[in-house]
C-alpha positions in Angstrom: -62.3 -49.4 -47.4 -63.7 -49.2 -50.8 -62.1 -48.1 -54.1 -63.4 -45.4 -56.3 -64.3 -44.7 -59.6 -63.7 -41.0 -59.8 -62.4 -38.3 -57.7 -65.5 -36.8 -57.5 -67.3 -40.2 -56.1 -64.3 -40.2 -53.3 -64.7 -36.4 -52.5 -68.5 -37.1 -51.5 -68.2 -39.8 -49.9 -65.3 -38.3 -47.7 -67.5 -35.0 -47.6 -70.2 -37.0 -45.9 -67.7 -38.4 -43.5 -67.0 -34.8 -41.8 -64.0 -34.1 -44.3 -66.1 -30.8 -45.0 -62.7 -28.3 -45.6 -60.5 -27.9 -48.7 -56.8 -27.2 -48.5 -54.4 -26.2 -51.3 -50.6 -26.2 -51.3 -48.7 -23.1 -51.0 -44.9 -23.9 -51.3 -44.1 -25.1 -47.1 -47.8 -25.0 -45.6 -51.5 -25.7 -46.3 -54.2 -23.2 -46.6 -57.6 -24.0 -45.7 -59.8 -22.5 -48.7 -62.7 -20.8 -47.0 -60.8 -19.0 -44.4 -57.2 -18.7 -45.1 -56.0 -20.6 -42.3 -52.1 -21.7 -42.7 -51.0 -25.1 -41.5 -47.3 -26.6 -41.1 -46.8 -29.8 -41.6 -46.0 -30.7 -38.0 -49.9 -29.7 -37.7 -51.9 -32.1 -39.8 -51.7 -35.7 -40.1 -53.1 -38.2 -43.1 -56.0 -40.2 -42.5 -56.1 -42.0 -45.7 -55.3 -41.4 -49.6 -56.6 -42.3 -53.1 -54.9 -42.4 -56.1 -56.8 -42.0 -59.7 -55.1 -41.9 -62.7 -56.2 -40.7 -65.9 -56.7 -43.7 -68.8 -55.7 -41.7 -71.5 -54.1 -38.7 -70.5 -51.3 -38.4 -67.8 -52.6 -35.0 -66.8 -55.6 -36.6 -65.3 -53.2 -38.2 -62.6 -54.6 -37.4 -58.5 -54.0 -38.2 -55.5 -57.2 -37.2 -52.6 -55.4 -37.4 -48.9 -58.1 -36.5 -46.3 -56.0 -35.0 -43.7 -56.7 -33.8 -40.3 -55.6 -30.6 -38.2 -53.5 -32.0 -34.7 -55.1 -29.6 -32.6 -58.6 -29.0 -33.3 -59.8 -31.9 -35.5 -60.5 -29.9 -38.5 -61.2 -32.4 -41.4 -60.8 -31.6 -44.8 -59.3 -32.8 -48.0 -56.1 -31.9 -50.5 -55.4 -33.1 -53.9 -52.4 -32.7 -55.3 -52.3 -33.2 -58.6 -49.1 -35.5 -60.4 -46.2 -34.5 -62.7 -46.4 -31.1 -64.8 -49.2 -30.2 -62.9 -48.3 -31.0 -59.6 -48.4 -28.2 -56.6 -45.6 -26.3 -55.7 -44.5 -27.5 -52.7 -41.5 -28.0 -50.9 -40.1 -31.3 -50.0 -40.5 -30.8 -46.3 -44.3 -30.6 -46.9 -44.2 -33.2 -49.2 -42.5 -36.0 -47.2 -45.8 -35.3 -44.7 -47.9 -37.2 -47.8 -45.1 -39.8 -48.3 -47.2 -42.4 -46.3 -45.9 -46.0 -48.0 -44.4 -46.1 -44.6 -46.7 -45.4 -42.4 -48.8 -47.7 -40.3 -51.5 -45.7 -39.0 -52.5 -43.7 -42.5 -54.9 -45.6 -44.1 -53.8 -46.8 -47.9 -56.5 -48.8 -49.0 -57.2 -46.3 -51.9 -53.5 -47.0 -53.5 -53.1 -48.1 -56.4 -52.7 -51.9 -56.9 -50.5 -53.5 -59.7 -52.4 -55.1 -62.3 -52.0 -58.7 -61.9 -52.0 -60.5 -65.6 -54.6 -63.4 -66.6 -53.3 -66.6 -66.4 -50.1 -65.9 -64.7 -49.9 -67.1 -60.9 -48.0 -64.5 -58.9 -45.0 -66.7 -58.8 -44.3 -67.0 -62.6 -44.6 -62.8 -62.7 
């Protein structure tokens, strides 16, 4: 799995992958942006995620999940944006994208520590 630069870059390349549908968070469900369609948590699962955060400005901070409906296969993508910004959601919904955990979710796009030049990982 490769990392990307920008959201946008991650989007398309998703996009061209079949992850065609939007979703945005509305408090204990998803809503699928072109037709309205509600979703419970119990009705999606997470493919894979990617993490960007903003070099300057902590407002920039994303997270892209492509996601996929349980019983149909609809695939589509959600970003939930990070800190004062973030969506409105309740927990429940939320623990569905809490995917440290997780073995089949794909977390290649996570974040990685920055290792430090000249250190070897023992001495950090």
């Amino acid at each position: 799995m490769k990392h990307f630069e920008t959201l946008t870059e991650a989007m398309e390349d998703l996009r061209e992958r079949g992850y065609t549908h939007e979703f945005k968070g509305r408090r204990d469900y998803l809503e699928e942006t072109g037709t309205g369609r509600k979703m419970r948590s119990e009705e999606f699962t997470v493919d894979e995620f990617h993490r960007f955060e903003g070099t300057s400005d902590p407002g920039d901070e994303m997270t892209l999940f492509a996601i996929r409906t349980a019983n149909d296969d609809l695939k589509g993508v959600f970003v939930m944006a990070q800190g004062t910004y973030a969506n409105e959601v309740t927990p429940e919904l939320m623990a569905k994208f809490n995917v440290s955990d997780r073995k089949d979710v794909n977390t290649e796009g996570a974040v990685r520590p920055i290792q430090s030049v000249g250190l070897s990982e023992s001495n950090q």
